[in-house]
N, C-alpha and C positions, 0 to 999 in steps of 0.2 A: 504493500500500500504506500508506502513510502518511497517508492520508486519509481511509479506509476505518473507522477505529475511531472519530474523529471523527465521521462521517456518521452510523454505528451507534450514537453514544452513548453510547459504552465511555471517553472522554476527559472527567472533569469540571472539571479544573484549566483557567481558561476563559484565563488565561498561555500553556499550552500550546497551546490550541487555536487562538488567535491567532497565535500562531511560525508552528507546521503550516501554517496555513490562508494565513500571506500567504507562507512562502515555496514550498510550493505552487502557489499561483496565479501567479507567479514563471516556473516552472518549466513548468507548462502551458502560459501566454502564450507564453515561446519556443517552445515544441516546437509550437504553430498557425503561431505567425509564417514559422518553416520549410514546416510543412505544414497549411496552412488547411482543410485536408480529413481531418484525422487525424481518428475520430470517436470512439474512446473517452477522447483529450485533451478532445475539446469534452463531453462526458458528464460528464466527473468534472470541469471547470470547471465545468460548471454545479450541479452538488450542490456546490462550494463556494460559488456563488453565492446557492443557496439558503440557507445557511447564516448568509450574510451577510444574508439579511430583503431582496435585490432577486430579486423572482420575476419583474420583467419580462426583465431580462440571463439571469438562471435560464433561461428560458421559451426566449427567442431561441436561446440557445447549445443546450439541446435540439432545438429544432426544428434547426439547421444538423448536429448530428450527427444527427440521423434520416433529414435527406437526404443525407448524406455516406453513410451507410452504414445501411438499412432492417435490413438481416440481420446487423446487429451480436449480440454473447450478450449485450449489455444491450438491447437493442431494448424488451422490455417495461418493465424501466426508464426507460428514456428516454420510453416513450411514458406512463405514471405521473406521470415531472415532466414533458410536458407537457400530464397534465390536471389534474397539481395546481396549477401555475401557473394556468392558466386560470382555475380553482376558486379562486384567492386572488384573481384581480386580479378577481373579477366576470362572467368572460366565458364563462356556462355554457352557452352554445351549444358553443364549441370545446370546453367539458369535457367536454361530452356527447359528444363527436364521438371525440374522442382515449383516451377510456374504451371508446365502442364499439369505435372500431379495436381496443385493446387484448384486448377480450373475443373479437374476431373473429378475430385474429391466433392468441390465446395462449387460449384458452377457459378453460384447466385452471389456469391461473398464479392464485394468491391474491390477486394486486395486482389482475386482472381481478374479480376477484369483491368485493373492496376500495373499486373503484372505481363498484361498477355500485349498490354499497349506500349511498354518498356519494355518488352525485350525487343520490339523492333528500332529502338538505338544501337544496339548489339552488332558487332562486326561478324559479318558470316549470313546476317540475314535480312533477305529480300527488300529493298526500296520498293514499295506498293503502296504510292500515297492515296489509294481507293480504302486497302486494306484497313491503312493505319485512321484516315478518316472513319471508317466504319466501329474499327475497335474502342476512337474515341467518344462515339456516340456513345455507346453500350457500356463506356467507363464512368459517363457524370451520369447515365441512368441509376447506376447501380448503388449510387452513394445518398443520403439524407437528403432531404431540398436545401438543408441549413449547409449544406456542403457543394452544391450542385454551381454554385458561381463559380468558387477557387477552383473546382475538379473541371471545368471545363476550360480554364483557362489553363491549367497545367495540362490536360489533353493537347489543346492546338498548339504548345509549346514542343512536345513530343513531334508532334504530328509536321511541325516546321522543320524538324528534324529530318525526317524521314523524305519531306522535301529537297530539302539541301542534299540529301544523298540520292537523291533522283535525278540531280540537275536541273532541280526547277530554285533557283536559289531566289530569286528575286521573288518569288511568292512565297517561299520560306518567310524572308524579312519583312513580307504586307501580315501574315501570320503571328508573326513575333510581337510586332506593333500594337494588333490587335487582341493579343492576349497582357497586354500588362494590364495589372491593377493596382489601387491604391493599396492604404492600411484598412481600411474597413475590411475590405478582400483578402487581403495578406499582409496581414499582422507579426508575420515571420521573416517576410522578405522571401520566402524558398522560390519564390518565380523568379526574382529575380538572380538566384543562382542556377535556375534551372535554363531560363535564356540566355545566362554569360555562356554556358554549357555548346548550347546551338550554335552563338556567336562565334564560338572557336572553330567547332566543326566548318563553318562558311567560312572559314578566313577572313572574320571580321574581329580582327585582335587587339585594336584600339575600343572600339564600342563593346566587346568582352570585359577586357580590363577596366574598363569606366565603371560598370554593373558588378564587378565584382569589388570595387573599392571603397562605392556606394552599399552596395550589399553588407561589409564589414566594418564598417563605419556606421551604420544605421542598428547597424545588431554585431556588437561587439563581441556575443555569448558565439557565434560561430567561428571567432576568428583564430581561435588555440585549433593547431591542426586539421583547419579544413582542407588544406591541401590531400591531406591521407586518406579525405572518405571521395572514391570515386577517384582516383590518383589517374586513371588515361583519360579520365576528361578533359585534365587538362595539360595534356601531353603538345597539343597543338601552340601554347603557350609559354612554355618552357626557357623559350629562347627571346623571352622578350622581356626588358628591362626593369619597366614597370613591374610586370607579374612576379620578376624575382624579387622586387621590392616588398609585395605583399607578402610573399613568403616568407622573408626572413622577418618582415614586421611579426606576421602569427607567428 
């Protein structure tokens, strides 16, 4: 319960969230070491783990409560962090695979339909901006109406994606335009790391770098090792001076 608001992003005092989180993981460690098979223990270590920027231990301690226990009530949870691990460390085979289980399992679940519209960022698979269009409809259906703004603006941010790797790049960028929102919308800022994202893919690394400097500047609580979560996205970046500025600033 105490980790829970953290993981949500309802905790910005990054003091507090550091106390939580190590004496937390404290408290989970014992309660495996007792019972090595506990599987909502190994679940919610691992969303601290991801927390912490290792999605390999993340990933691991997923996978062991998935086989501890398939028919857990986080099951499609658990099976999320383990395609989003996947999806950070590069390893879009198992993403794909644990997305599908996901969808196969929980058809109706939003994390399914979440995930089935991410993995076409994914190298290896198909530029079909019909596809990705269609997947994004099916992805803000799936979610609350009180969620249905932000979920559709993070769709056609995806879906700009998928564009730019189709070679339609200029309607990618009418897409991206069209998908920013305010704070009332996104109170987190995550679109606007989500567009720096696209931005790079198109070789647009000035208007990147700006969204991500505004991004970390506006929400400081992301800027200790944001580089580490999703690290080839910004691979395209690497080489540019500003970017390494942010980096060594986080």
């Amino acid at each position: 319960m105490r980790v829970r608001p953290i993981v949500r992003g309802f905790v910005q005092d990054q003091r507090k969230v550091e106390a939580v989180v190590s004496q937390s993981e404290q408290h989970l460690r014992a309660a495996i070491a007792i019972n090595p098979t506990q599987a909502n223990a190994l679940y919610v270590l691992s969303q601290l783990q991801y927390l912490k920027h290792d999605a390999v231990e993340s990933h691991n301690l997923a996978q062991r409560a998935y086989e501890a226990d398939a028919y857990l009530t986080a099951a499609p949870d658990i099976l999320w962090r383990l395609y989003v691990t996947s999806y950070d460390l590069e390893s879009f085979v198992n993403a794909k695979n644990h997305c599908d289980e996901l969808k196969r399992r929980f058809p109706q679940h939003p994390l399914a339909a979440r995930c089935q519209l991410w993995i076409m960022t994914a190298k290896g698979i198909p530029a079909d901006p019909a596809e990705a269009w269609r997947r994004a409809a099916g992805y803000a259906q799936s979610v609350p109406p009180q969620q249905k703004e932000y979920t559709t603006r993070e769709a056609q941010i995806v879906v700009a994606d998928v564009l730019g790797r189709a070679g339609l790049a200029d309607s990618a960028r009418r897409v991206l335009v069209r998908a920013r929102a305010d704070r009332s919308i996104d109170p987190r800022g995550e679109l606007m790391g989500y567009e720096a994202f696209v931005r790079g893919q198109l070789g647009d690394k000035k208007d990147a770098v700006d969204l991500l400097q505004r991004y970390l500047t506006d929400h400081p609580e992301h800027r200790a090792g944001f580089s580490k979560v999703n690290p080839w996205w910004w691979r395209p970046l690497q080489d540019d001076p500003r970017f390494k500025n942010l980096i060594a600033t986080g």
